[in-house]
C-alpha positions in Angstrom: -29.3 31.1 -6.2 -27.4 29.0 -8.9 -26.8 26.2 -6.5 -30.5 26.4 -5.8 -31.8 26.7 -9.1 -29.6 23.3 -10.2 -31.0 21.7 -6.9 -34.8 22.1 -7.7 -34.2 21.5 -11.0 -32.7 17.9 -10.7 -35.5 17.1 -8.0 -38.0 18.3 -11.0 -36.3 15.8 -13.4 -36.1 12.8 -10.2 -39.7 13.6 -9.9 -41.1 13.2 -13.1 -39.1 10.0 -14.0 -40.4 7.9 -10.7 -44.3 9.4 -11.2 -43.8 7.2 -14.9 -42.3 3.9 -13.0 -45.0 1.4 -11.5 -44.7 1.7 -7.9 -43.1 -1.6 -7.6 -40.1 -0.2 -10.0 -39.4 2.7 -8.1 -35.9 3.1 -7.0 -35.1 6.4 -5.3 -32.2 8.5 -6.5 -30.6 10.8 -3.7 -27.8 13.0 -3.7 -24.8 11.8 -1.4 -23.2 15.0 -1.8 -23.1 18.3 -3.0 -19.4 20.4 -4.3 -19.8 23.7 -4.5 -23.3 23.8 -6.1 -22.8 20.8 -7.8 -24.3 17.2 -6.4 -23.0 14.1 -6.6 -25.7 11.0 -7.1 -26.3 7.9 -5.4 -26.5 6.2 -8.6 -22.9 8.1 -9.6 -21.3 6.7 -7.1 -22.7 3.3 -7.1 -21.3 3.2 -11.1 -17.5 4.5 -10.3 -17.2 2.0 -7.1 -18.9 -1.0 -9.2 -15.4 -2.4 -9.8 -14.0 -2.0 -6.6 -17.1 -3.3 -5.2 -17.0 -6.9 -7.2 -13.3 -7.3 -5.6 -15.0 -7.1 -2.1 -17.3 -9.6 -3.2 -14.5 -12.0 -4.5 -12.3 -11.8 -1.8 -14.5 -11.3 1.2 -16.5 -13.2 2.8 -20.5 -12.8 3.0 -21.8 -11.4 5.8 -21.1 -8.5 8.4 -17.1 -8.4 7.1 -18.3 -8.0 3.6 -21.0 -5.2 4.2 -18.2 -3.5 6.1 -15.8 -3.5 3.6 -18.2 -2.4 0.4 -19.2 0.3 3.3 -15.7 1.0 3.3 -15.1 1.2 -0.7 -18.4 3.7 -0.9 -16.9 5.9 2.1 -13.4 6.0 0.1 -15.1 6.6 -3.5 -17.3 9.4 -2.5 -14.1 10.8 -1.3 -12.4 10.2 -4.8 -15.0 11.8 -6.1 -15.1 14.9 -4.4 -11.5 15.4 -5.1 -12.4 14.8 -8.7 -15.0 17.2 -8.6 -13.2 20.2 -7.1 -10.3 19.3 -9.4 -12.6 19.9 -12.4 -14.4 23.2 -10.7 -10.9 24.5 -10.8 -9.9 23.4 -14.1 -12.8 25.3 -15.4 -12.1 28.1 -13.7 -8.4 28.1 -15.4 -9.5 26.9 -18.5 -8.1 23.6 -18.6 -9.3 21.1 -20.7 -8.9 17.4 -22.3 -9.3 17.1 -25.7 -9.8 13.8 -27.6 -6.9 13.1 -29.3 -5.0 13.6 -25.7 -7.4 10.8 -24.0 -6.5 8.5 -27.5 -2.7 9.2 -27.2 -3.4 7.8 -23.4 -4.7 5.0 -24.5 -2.3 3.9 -27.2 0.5 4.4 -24.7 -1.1 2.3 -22.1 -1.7 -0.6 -24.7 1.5 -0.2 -26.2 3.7 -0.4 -23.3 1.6 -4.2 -22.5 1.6 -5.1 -26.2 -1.9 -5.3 -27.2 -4.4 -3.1 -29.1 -6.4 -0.5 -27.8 -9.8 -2.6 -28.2 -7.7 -5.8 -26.2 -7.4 -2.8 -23.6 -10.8 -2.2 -23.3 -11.9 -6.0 -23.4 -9.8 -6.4 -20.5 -11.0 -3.8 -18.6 -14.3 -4.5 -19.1 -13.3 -8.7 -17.6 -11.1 -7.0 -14.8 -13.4 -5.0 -13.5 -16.6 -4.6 -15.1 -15.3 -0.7 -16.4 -17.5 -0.2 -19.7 -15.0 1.8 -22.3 -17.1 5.3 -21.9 -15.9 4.6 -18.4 -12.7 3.6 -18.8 -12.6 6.7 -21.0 -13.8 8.9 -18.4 -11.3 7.6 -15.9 -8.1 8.5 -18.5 -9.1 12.0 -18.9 -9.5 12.0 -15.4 -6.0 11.4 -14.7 -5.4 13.7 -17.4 -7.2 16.4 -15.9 -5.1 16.1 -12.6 -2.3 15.8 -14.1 -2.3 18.9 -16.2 -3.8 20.8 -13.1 -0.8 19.5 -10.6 2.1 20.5 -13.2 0.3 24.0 -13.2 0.1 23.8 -9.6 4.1 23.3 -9.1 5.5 23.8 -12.7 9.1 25.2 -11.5 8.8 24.2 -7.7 10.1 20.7 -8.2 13.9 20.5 -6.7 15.4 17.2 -6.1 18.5 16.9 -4.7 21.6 14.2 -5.1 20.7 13.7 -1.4 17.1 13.2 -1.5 17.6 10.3 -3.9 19.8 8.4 -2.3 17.9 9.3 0.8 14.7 7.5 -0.7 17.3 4.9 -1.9 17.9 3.6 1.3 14.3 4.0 2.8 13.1 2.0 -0.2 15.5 -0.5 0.5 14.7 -0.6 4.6 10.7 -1.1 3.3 11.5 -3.4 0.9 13.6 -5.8 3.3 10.4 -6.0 5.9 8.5 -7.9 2.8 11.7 -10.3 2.0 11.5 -13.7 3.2 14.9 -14.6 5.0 16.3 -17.9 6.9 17.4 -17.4 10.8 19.1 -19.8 12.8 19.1 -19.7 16.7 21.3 -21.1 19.6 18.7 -20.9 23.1 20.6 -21.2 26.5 18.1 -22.0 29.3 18.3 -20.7 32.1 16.7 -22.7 35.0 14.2 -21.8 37.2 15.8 -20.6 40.8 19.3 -20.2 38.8 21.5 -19.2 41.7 23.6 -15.3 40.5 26.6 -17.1 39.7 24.7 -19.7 37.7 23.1 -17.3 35.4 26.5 -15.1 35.2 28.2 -18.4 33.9 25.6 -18.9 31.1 25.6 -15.4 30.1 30.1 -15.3 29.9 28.9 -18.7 27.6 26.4 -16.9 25.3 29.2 -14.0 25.1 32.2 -16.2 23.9 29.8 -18.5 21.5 28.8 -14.8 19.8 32.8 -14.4 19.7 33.5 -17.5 18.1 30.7 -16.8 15.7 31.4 -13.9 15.0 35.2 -15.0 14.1 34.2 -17.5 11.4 33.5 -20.5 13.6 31.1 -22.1 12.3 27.7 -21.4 13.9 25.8 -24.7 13.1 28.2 -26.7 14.9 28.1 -24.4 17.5 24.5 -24.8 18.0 24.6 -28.6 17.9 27.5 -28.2 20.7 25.6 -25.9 23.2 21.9 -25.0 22.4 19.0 -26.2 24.6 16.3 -26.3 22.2 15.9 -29.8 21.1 13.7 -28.9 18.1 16.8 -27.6 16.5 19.4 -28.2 17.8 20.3 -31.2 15.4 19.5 -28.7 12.6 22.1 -26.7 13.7 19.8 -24.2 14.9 18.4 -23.7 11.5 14.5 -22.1 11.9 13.6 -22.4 8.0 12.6 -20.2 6.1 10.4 -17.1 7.9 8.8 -14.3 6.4 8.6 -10.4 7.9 5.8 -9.7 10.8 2.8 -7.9 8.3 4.2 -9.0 5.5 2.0 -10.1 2.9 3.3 -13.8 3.2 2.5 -13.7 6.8 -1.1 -12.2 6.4 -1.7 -14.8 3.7 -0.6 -17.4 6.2 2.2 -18.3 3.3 5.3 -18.2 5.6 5.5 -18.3 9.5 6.8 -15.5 11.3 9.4 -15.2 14.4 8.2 -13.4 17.3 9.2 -9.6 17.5 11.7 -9.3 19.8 13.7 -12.2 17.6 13.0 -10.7 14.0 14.5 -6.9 15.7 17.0 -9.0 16.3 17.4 -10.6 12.7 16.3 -7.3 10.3 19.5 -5.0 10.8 21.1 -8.3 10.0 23.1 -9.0 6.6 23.5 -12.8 5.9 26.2 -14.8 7.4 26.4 -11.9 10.3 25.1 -12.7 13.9 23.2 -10.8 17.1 24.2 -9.6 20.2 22.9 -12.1 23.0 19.1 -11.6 23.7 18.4 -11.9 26.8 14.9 -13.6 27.5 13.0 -14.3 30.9 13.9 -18.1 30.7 17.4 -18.2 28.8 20.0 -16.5 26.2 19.1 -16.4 22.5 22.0 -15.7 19.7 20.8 -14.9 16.3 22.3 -15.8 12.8 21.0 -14.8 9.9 21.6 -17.3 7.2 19.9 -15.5 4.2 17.8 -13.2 2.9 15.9 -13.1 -0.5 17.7 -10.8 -2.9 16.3 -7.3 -3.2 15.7 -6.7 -6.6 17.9 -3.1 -6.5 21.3 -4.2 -7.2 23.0 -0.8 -7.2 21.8 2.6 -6.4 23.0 3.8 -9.9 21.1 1.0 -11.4 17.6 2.2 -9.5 18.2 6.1 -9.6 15.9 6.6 -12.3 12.9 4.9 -10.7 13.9 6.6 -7.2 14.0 9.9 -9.1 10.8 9.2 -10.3 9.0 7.9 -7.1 10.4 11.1 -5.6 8.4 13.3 -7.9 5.5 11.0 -7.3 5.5 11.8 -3.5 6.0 15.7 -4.3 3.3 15.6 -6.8 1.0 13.5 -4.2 1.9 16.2 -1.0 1.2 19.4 -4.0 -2.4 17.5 -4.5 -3.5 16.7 -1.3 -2.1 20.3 0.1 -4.6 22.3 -2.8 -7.2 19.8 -2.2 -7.5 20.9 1.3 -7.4 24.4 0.1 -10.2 24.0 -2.4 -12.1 22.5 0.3 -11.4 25.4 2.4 -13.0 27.7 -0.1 -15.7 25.7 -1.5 -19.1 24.6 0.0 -19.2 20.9 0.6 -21.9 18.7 2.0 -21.3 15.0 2.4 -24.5 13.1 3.1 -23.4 10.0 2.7 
């Protein structure tokens, strides 16, 4: 009955303000969604997806990959916002609230810790990405909400272990070294069409000592200049410049080239100065060096502890969300019209 009741009424209020527009003014509001008996507005989520929008518009281009993409932002708000929305149902059920002074505190931390007053903050917002400050506002307490509704939601569950750092340590590390730019060098062995048995046995024995030699400190440039048959780089020692990961944001900006995959599997697990096994490919022998890699900015794991404690407690927090999200949505009436 209450859902209904809210329902008619809003179509009451829609009704009477487009009967005092000129026809030719009329836009028509609809609801794109309704949470438990409350509805969420076209116009609402038009406003909250207005910044994310004018990004698409900057960095897309016009046409059928931009209309996909600002379909894509609305299809990802709307589910923001529903999140939001159930988030806030329950807060009101448990009595949660955000009180001014909290949202100010917000604020003066966030311009504090980038040096600039409070009304810089909101100035730059409003450049960045068209947020007014009642909206910007409305995001902060936002946050807050969730915030104080996840703590409640695992206040005392959190245990990290010694082990789960320095497990998250070393997967950081293994993501981050997919992004770092690095500097291969190659030795190719061809292997000629028609290459009798013994022909190809001799070349692979070859590709085996040269990793031996490499391996023992010879050095690998003159190695390459000695045996490999690829005249591109041979001269150059082998040297292949400077490459960048396969979906790395270098190589989708079209920043750094990339090596094929079955070379840069080869050249990942590798620390500078080491070199591969022999690759064997359909027309020859590849051997691998990896001359260097940029330096990951964690030097020690003492040194990044803290921020892999607190990425940890991020990723609990973020599973503890999503988990009574799907809850709430369980137990409350949803219908996405969008």
């Amino acid at each position: 009955m209450r859902s209904r009741q809210r329902l008619v009424a809003l179509g009451l209020v829609l009704a009477a303000a487009l009967a005092q527009q000129p026809a030719e003014a009329i836009v028509v509001e609809r609801i794109v969604a309704v949470v438990g008996d409350e509805p969420i507005l076209l116009s609402e989520l038009r406003a909250r997806a207005k910044p994310f929008l004018l990004q698409v518009q900057q960095r897309v281009r016009p046409g059928a990959e931009q209309a996909a993409a600002e379909s894509q932002v609305f299809k990802d708000m709307l589910e923001t916002m529903i999140d939001q929305r159930l988030e806030a149902q329950a807060a009101e059920r448990a009595g949660i609230t955000v009180t001014p002074d909290e949202v100010e505190n917000a604020f003066r931390n966030i311009a504090n810790a980038q040096g600039i007053s409070t009304a810089e903050l909101f100035r730059e917002a409003k450049a960045r990405s068209g947020l007014t400050e009642q909206e910007y506002r409305d995001e902060i307490r936002r946050q807050i909400l969730e915030g104080k509704m996840l703590q409640l939601r695992v206040k005392g569950r959190v245990r990290i272990t010694e082990d789960d750092v320095k497990a998250t340590y070393e997967r950081t590390l293994r993501d981050e070294r997919k992004r770092r730019d690095y500097r291969p060098s190659w030795i190719v062995l061809q292997i000629m069409p028609g290459s009798s048995p013994e022909a190809i046995a001799e070349r692979k024995k070859l590709a085996a000592e040269i990793v031996t030699r490499a391996r023992a400190g010879e050095d690998f440039a003159a190695l390459a200049r000695a045996y490999s048959d690829e005249a591109n780089t041979r001269d150059a020692g082998g040297d292949l410049g400077i490459r960048a990961p396969i979906g790395s944001p270098q190589t989708q900006q079209g920043q750094r080239p990339a090596l094929s995959p079955e070379f840069e599997n080869a050249v990942m697990p590798l620390e500078p100065g080491q070199v591969s096994d022999v690759i064997e490919m359909e027309k020859g022998l590849v051997i691998m060096k990896l001359i260097s890699r940029q330096p990951s900015r964690y030097t020690t794991y003492e040194a990044a502890k803290g921020e892999m404690v607190q990425r940890l407690q991020t990723e609990i927090l973020e599973k503890a969300k999503r988990k009574w999200l799907d809850e709430l949505k369980k137990r409350t009436h949803l219908d996405v019209r969008l």
